[in-house]
C-alpha positions, 0 to 999 in steps of 0.5 A, spaced: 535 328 751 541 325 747 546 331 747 551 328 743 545 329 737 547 336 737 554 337 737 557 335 729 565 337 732 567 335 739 573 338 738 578 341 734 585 342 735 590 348 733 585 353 736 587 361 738 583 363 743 584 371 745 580 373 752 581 379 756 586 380 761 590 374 758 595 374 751 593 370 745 594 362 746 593 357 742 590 350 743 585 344 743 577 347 743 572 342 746 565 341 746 561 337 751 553 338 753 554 343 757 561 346 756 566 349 752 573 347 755 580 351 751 586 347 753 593 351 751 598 347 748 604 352 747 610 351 752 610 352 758 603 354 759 597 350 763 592 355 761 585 352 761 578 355 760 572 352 763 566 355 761 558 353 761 555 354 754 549 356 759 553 363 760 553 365 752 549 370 751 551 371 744 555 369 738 558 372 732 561 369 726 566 372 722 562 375 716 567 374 711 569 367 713 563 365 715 556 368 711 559 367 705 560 360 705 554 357 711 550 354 704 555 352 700 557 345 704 552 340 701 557 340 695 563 335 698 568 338 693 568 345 695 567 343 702 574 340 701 577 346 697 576 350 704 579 345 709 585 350 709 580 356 710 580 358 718 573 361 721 573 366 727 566 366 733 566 371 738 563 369 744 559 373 748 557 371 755 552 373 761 558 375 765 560 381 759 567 376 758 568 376 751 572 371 748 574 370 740 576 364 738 580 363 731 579 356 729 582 352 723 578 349 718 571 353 715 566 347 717 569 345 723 568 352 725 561 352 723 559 345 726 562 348 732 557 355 732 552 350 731 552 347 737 554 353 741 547 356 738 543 350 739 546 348 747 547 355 750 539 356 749 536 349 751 531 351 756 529 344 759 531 346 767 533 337 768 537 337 763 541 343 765 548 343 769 546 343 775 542 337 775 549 334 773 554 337 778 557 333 783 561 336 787 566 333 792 565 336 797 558 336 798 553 331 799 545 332 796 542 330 803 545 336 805 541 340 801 536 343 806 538 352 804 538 356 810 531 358 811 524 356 811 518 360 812 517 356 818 524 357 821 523 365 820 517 364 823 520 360 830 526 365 830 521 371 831 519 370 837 515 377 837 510 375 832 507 370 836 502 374 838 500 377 833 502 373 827 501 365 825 503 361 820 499 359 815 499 354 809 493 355 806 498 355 801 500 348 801 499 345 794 501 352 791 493 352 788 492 360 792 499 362 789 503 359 785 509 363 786 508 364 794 512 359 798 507 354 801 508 357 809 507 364 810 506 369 814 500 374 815 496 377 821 493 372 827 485 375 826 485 371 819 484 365 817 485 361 811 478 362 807 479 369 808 486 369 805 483 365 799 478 370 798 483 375 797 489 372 794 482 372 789 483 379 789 490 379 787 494 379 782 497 373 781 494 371 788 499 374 791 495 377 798 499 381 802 504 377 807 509 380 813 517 379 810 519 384 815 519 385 823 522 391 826 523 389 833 524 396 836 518 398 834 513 392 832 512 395 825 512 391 819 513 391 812 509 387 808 509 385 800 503 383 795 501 384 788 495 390 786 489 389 787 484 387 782 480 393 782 478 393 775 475 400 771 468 398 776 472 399 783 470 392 785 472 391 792 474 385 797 471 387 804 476 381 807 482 384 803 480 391 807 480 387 813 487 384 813 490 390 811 487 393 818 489 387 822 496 389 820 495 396 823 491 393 829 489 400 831 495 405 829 493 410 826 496 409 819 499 405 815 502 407 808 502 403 801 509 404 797 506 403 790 512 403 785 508 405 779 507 412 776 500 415 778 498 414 771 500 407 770 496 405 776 491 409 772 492 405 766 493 398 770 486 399 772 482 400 766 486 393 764 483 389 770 488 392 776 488 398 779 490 401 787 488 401 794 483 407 794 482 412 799 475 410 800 476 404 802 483 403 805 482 410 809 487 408 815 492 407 809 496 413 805 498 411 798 504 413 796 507 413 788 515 412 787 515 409 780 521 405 778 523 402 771 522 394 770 522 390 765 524 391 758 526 400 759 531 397 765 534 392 760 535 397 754 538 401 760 543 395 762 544 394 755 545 401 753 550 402 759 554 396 757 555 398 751 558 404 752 563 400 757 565 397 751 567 402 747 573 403 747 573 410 742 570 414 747 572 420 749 570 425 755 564 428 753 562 421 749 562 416 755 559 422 760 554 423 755 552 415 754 552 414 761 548 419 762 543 416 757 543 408 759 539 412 765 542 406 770 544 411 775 538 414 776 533 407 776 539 405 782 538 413 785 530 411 785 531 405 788 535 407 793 532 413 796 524 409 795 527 404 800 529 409 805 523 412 804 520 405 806 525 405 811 524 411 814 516 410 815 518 404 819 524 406 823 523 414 824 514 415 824 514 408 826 508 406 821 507 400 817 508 399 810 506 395 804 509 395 798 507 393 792 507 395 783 504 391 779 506 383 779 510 383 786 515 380 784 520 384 781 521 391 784 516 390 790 522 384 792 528 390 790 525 395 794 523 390 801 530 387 801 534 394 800 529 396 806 531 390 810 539 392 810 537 399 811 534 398 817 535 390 820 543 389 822 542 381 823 541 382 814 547 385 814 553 378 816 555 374 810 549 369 812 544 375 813 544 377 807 544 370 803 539 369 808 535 375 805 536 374 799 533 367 799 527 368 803 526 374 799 528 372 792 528 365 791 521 363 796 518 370 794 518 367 787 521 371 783 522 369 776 530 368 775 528 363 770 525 369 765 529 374 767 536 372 767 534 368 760 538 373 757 544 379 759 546 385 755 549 382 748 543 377 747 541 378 740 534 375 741 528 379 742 527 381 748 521 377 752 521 377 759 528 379 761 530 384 766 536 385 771 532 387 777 537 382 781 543 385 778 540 392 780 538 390 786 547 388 787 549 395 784 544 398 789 547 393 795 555 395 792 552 403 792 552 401 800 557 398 800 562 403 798 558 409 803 558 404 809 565 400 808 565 397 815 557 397 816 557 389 811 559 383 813 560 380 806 565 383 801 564 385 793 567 379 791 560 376 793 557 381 789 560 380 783 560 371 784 552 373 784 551 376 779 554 371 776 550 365 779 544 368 778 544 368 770 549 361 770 550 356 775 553 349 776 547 350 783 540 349 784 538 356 787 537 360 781 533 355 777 526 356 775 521 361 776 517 360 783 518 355 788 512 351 784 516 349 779 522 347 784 518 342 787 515 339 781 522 338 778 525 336 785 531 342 785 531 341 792 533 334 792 537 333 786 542 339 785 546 342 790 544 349 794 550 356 792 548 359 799 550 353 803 557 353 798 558 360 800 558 360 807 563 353 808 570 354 812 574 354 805 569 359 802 566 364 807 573 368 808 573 369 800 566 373 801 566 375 808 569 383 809 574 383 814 573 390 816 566 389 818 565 391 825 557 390 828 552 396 829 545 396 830 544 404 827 540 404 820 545 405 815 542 411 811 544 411 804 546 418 800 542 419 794 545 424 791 549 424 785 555 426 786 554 419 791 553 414 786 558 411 782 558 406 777 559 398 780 567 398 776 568 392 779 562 389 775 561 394 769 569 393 768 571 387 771 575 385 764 579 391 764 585 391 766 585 396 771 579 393 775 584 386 776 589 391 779 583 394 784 581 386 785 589 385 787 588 391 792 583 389 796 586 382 796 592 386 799 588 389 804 584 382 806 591 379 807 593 386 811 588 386 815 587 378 817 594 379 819 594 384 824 589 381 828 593 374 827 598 379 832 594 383 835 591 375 838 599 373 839 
């Protein structure tokens, strides 16, 4: 595709650009393929700004400038007459910045809003920036992620007697969106597995994502069964199911829907593991919001941090209606419920909803942090998130289509990867010393998730990584991440090592608002940011004294 087909205006000069925490500049505005670039041309200033038409999330025209005329430039002379006009886009990202850009010349501006509405929402993954971006630093041979289901499977020593891998998965026909390795239990083998992703939706049967080293219990994750109004049943997904307890007396099923639309999913061809037929496991409802209720929730809580008129009672009442803080108490404290079975009762779990591939991987990862210290280092958790996010399949290139201030009707957008951040930050703030990793890589992922110039986020599913050749022709963020120059940015200097579980507080008074992200182009979340650099500094600087 020939982006220049798209772009009437590649530059226009004499632009006023007005953006948070910086005053108003005047300069040259540029448009390429995949960027829109502000270079400030007033004295004294090298100002630029560099930012990735795949980051807007909305753009609003300046009615009485733009809406009047927008039909009228097919007459050449009236479009002359209005070549001293002046038009004004408010551009509105993914990351919640939002620019204003006042630019000369009524059709430059049209011709300029076109283009920006035409390739921020180009949806061909190959044609996207970071199959173009070549980093110098980085070679594409390098790009090899930081783990594989067969590198988890050989580090974990203890699964061998138990578990094994299998590939029954290999050519993604059983299950498109599980990766092509996966572990499950030593007595099934691979037509028993086919038989029961049959059964699942999706053809997510249940495989191990975690371990628990002092105790030998696992958590596994899949999708619901395919029960249906008439109770089917698959005597090969009982079997698995007993195979992962292995003579323990119970395990327990997490299921992150409602009683009630677990009910409702069976009428419609799903349903739930029923006593009858899994009585060695005990099923227990923890409903967690997704989809289009947790977006509106984002959407609501954003706007309500925008709105600069609101007083006291006005914001606790807008922030209380968002709901955000309760979708991340319930994911909290299901997770600790998960946690705790494992780690206290020493049972098994399998969690799971509808899909498997939304809340099911929020509530497997949290409970991971909870209780395992190796996923807490910077390289655990990017490690983590890739094993349980990125391979586990879920579906970026859906979710993350839009951010807060999309005008678009919603589709499959929602921001569980960016819930999944808060409720990590909500740790963060409870245990200080307990994660290796520091807000800013936080913050720098919410940001990735929804815009990059890496590969990692790309596509829905690993199927689609491969068939497109993500591996092979884009570089990996991760990796990025945990370079000499980059980790120090990201690592949390206070962090001191523990193997205890890190039990998070659910309480109200417990949870705050994620400032540093719902607020982060404010001025007085910029001060936060210079403080905690203050203290970085500090603190590398005393254990630079106590070494000499």
């Amino acid at each position: 595709m020939e982006f220049s087909e798209h772009i009437k205006t590649a530059n226009v000069e004499d632009v006023v650009l007005r953006q948070p925490l910086h005053p108003p500049g005047r300069g040259t505005l540029c448009i390429t393929g995949h960027h829109l670039l502000f270079s400030d041309r007033e004295e004294g200033s090298c100002r630029q700004v560099l930012l990735l038409l795949r980051n807007i999330d909305a753009i609003e025209k300046s009615v009485e400038n733009l809406l009047t005329y927008s039909s009228l430039f097919s007459n050449a002379g009236l479009s002359q007459r209005l070549s001293g006009s002046s038009g004004t886009i408010t551009i509105k990202c993914k990351d919640l910045r939002v620019f204003q850009l006042d630019i000369p010349g009524m059709e430059e501006c049209l011709n300029i809003a076109r283009s920006i509405e035409t390739l921020s929402c180009l949806d061909i993954v190959s044609e996207m920036y970071p199959f173009f971006y070549r980093p110098s630093n980085a070679s594409l041979r390098d790009q090899c992620g930081l783990s594989s289901p067969e590198r988890h499977y050989s580090q974990m020593k203890e699964l061998h007697d138990r578990w094994r891998l299998s590939t029954v998965n290999r050519d993604f026909s059983v299950c498109p969106s599980y990766p092509q390795a996966v572990i499950v239990p030593k007595s099934t083998d691979d037509d028993m597995l086919e038989k029961v992703a049959k059964f699942r939706q999706g053809g997510r049967f249940p495989v191990l994502c975690y371990y628990h080293k002092k105790n030998g219990m696992v958590i596994m994750r899949s999708s619901q069964p395919l029960m249906g109004a008439n109770r089917k049943r698959c005597r090969e997904d009982e079997q698995l199911l007993l195979a992962v307890i292995d003579g323990s007396d119970k395990g327990y099923i997490i299921d992150t829907r409602s009683s009630q639309q677990a009910l409702q999913a069976q009428m419609t061809g799903g349903g739930f593991e029923s006593k009858s037929c899994y009585s060695s496991w005990k099923r227990l409802q923890r409903q967690m919001e997704r989809g289009k209720a947790l977006q509106e929730s984002l959407i609501k809580l954003v706007e309500a941090c925008g709105d600069e008129s609101n007083n006291m009672d006005r914001w606790l009442s807008k922030l209380e209606n968002s709901k955000w803080l309760s979708h991340v108490q319930t994911a909290l404290s299901t997770a600790g419920l998960v946690a705790e079975c494992v780690e206290r009762d020493g049972h098994s779990v399998l969690v799971h909803g509808s899909e498997g591939t939304d809340s099911t991987l929020l509530i497997s990862t949290l409970a991971q942090l909870i209780m395992d210290p190796g996923c807490r280092t910077l390289e655990g958790f990017l490690t983590l998130l890739e094993r349980e996010w990125i391979q586990a399949g879920h579906p970026f290139q859906k979710r993350c289509a839009h951010s807060a201030y999309s005008h678009a009707r919603l589709q499959q957008e929602s921001p569980v990867f960016l819930l999944l951040l808060d409720c990590v930050w909500q740790l963060w703030q409870q245990f200080p010393l307990a994660l290796g990793f520091s807000e800013t890589l936080l913050l720098r992922l919410s940001t990735e998730a929804y815009v990059s110039d890496y590969g990692t986020f790309l596509c829905n599913n690993q199927q689609e990584r491969c068939a497109l050749g993500v591996k092979e022709n884009t570089h990996c963020l991760f990796q990025a991440l945990l370079r000499p120059g980059e980790r120090d940015c990201y690592s949390n200097p206070l962090y001191e090592h523990t193997e205890l579980a890190i039990w998070p507080s659910v309480h109200p008074q417990s949870l705050h608002l994620w400032r540093g992200f719902f607020l982060r182009w404010t001025p007085q979340t910029h001060h936060l940011e210079e403080a905690q650099e203050e203290i970085r500094n500090m603190v590398i600087e005393w254990g630079k004294l106590a070494l000499s």
